[in-house]
N, C-alpha and C positions, 0 to 999 in steps of 0.2 A: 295245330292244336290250340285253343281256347287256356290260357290260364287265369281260375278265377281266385281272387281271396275272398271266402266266404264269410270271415271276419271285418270287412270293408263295410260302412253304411252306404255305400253304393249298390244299387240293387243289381242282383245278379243278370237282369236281363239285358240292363245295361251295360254290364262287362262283356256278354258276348256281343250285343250289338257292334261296342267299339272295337274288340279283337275282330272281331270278321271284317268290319270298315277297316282299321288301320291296315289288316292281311289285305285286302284289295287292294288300297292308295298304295303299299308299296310294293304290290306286282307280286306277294309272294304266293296268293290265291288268283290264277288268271283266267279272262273271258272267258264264257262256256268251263268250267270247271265246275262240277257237282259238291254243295254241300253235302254232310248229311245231314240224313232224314231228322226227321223232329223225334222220333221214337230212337233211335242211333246215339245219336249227342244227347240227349236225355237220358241215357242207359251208360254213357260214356262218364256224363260228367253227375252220374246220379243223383239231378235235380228233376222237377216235376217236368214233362213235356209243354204245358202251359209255358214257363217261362221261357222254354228255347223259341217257341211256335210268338212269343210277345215279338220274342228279340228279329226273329226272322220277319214279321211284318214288318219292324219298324226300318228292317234293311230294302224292303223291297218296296216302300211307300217313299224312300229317301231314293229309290231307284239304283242302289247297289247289288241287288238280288234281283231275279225271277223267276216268279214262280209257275212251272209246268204242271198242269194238273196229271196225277198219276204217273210222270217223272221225278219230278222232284223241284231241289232249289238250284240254281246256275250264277255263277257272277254273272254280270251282265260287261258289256263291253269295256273295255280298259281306259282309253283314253277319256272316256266320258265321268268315268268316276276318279282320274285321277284329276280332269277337270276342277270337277267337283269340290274335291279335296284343297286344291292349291285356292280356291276360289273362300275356303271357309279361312282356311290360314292366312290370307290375304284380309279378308274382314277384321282376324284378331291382333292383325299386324296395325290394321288403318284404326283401329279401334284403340291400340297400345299406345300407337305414337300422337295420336290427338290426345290422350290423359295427358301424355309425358309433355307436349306444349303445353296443353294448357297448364301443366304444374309448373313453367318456367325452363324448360331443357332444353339449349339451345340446338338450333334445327344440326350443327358441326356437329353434337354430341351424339345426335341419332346416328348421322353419318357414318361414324367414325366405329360406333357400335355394329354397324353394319357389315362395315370394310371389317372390323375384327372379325368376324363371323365366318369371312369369307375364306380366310387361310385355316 
């Protein structure tokens, strides 16, 4: 289930977008598993059908979703979206630790911040 704060300036299609991506990345929505329908979670989460059918393209244009005409929506394969996923947090990792040099952090301090992570 989708939980959204309607109160957040985040738009709401973009709250489901990331609930249904995070539900994929970590396995708890798997391959070939049926969303629901755009009319369903719209009735479910009593927002407009527009905004679920936003969020739903931009799942399946990012290739976490597919869509079957007159089936419906489906995860699409596991390993490729969890790909995916480590592939993005991988960018904001390499993205972190280049600010964190160039601000002066030495390369032992990343390290170290790392190895804590790890326990």
């Amino acid at each position: 289930m989708i939980n959204l704060d309607y109160r957040d300036a985040w738009p709401i299609y973009a709250q489901i977008f990331e609930g249904y991506r995070d539900q994929i990345a970590s396995g708890i929505l798997r391959p070939e598993e049926k969303l629901p329908s755009v009319r369903e979670l719209a009735t479910q989460l009593a927002i407009n059908p527009n905004t679920i059918q936003r969020a739903y393209r931009q799942l399946e244009a990012e290739g976490w979703i597919l869509t079957v005409p007159g089936k419906g929506c489906f995860v699409c394969g596991g390993t490729d979206a969890r790909d995916r996923e480590k592939d993005r947090w991988f960018a904001s990792f390499d993205e972190a630790t280049t600010a964190l040099t160039e601000l002066g952090v030495p390369r032992q301090d990343l390290v170290e911040r790392i190895e804590k992570g790890e326990s």
